[in-house]
C-alpha positions as CSV (number, residue, x, y, z in Angstrom):
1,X,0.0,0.0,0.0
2,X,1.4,3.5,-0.8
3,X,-0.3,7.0,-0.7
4,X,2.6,7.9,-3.0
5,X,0.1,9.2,-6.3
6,X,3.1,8.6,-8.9
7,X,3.8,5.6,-7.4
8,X,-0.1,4.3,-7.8
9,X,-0.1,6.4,-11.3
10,X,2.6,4.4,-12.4
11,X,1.0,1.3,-11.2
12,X,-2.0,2.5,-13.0
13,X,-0.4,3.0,-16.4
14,X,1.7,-0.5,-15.9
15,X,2.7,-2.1,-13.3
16,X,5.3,-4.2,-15.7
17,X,7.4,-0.6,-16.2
18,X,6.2,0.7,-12.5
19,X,8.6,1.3,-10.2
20,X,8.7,-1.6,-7.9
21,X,11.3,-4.5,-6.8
22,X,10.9,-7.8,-8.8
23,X,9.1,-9.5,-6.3
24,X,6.6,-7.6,-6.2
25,X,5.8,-7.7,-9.9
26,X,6.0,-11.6,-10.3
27,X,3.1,-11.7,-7.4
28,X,1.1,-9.5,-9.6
29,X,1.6,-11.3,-12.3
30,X,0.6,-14.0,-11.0
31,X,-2.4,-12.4,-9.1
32,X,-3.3,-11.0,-12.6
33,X,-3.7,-14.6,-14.3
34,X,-5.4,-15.8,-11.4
35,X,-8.0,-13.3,-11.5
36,X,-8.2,-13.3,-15.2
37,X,-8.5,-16.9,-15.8
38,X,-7.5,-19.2,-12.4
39,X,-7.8,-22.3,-14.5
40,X,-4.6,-20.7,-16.6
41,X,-2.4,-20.9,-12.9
42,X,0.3,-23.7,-13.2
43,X,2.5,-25.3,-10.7
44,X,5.2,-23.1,-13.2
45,X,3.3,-19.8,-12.1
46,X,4.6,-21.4,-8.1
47,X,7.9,-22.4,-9.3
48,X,8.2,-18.4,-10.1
49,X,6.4,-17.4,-7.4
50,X,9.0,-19.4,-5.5
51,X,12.3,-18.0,-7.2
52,X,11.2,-14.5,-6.2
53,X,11.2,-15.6,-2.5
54,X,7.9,-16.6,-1.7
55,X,7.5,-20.0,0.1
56,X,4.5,-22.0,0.1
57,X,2.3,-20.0,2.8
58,X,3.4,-17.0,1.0
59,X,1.7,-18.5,-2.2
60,X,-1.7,-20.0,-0.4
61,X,-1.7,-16.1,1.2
62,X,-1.6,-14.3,-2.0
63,X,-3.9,-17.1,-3.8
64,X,-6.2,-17.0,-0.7
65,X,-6.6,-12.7,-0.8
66,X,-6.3,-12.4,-4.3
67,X,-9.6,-14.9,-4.9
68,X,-11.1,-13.4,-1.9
69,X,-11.2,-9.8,-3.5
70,X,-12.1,-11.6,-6.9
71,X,-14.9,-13.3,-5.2
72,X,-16.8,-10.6,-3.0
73,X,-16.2,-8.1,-6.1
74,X,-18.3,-10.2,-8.5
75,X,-20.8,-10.8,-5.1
76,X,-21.0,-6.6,-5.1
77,X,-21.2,-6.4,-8.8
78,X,-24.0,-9.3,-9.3
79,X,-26.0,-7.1,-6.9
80,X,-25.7,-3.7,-7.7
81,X,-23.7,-2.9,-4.6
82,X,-22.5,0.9,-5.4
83,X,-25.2,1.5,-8.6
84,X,-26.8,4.4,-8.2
85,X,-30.9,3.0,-7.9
């Protein structure tokens, strides 16, 4: 988290060419597949996951918050949650 506004500008624009360490972007990565299309994840998307530091409970973390977000978005889209009327 950052209240830095170039920082989330830049993030924004691309996160690829953003400003942040390498283990930060091969999570979202990652965290970007997953929401996009889980059933694309693959144990080589943990074997990365893994060479940029994370260990296992690391993984299950990022898998568990990233679906969790995914999940009660689509619950506050599918009922209007934030539409105005």
């Amino acid at each position: 988290m950052t209240l830095n506004k170039e920082m989330v500008d830049a993030l924004q624009r691309d996160y690829k060419s953003a400003p942040i360490s390498e283990q930060d972007r091969v999570m979202i990565d990652y965290v970007v597949k997953l929401t996009k299309d889980a059933t694309q994840c693959t144990p080589a998307d943990h074997v990365a996951l893994r060479a940029a530091g994370f260990d296992d409970r690391g993984i299950l973390q990022i898998t568990l918050i990233a679906s969790w977000f995914n999940y009660i978005n689509r619950v506050a889209d599918a009922l209007g949650v934030g539409r105005p009327g």
